[in-house]
N, C-alpha and C positions, 0 to 999 in steps of 0.2 A: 340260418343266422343272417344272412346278408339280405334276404327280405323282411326282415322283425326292422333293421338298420334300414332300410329304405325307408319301411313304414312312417319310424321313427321320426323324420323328416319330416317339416311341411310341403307341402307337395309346389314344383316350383311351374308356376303362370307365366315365368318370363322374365327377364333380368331387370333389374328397378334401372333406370337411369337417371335419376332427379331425387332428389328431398324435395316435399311442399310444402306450405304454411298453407291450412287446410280453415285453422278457427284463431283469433285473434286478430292486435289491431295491424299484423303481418301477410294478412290471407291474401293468396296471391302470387305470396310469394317463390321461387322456384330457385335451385340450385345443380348443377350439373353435377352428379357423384364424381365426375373425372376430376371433380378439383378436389376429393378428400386426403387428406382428413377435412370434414365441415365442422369449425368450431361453430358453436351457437351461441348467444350472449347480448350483452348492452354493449359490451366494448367494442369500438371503430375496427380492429383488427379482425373479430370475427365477421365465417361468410356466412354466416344470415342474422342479423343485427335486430332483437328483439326489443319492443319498445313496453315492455312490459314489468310494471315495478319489482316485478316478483322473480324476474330472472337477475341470474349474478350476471358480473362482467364478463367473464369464462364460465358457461357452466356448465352444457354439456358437449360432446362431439361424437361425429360419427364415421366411423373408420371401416375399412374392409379387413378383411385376413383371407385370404383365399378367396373362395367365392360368396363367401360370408358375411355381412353386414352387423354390427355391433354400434349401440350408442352405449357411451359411457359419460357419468356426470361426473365433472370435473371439479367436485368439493365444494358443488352451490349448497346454500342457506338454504333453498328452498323445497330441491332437492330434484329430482326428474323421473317420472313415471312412465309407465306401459300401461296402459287401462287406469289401474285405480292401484297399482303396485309401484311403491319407491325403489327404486333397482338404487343397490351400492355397489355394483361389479357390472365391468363390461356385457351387456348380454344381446342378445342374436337377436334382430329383426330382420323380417321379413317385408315384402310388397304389402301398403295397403295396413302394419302394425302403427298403430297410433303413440304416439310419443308425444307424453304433455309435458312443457314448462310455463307456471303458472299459468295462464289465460291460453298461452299456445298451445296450437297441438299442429305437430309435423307429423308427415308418412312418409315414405318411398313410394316412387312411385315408376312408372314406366312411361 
């Protein structure tokens, strides 16, 4: 059982240390995970500040739990994806998982 639970796993490359803005008019941009939660958004409060129509003012964020990484969308309109999947619940990224809000797309990164 506890090799099926390792499997299970993606296999870990190394500890992300950053979120990047990878594609939009953001790219470039870098964020140190030591300061999560990283809200994401138009609003002046979030840390990394998208200038993208199609992001709300809060809309998603990216938190730890353990050794864990999770983005969860925080009740944007638009809504926050993994590949081509709208996620409505907290879920598990990893190094290198792509995260789109409208035109952006962030990853973790090391």
């Amino acid at each position: 059982a506890r090799g099926k639970a390792a499997a299970a796993r993606a296999p870990r490359r190394g500890v992300p240390t950053h979120v990047a803005v990878t594609t939009g008019s953001n790219a470039g941009v870098t964020v140190p995970l030591s300061q999560a939660p990283i809200v994401i958004g138009r609003g002046s409060d979030a840390a990394i500040i998208l200038d993208d129509d199609y992001a709300s003012t809060r809309h998603a964020r990216i938190a730890v739990s353990g050794d864990q990484w999770f983005v969860e969308d925080l009740g944007s309109t638009n809504g926050t994806y993994i590949g081509s999947v709208r996620i409505n619940q907290p879920t598990a990224i990893s190094l290198g998982t792509q995260v789109r809000i409208g035109k952006t797309i962030l990853e973790l990164r090391k």
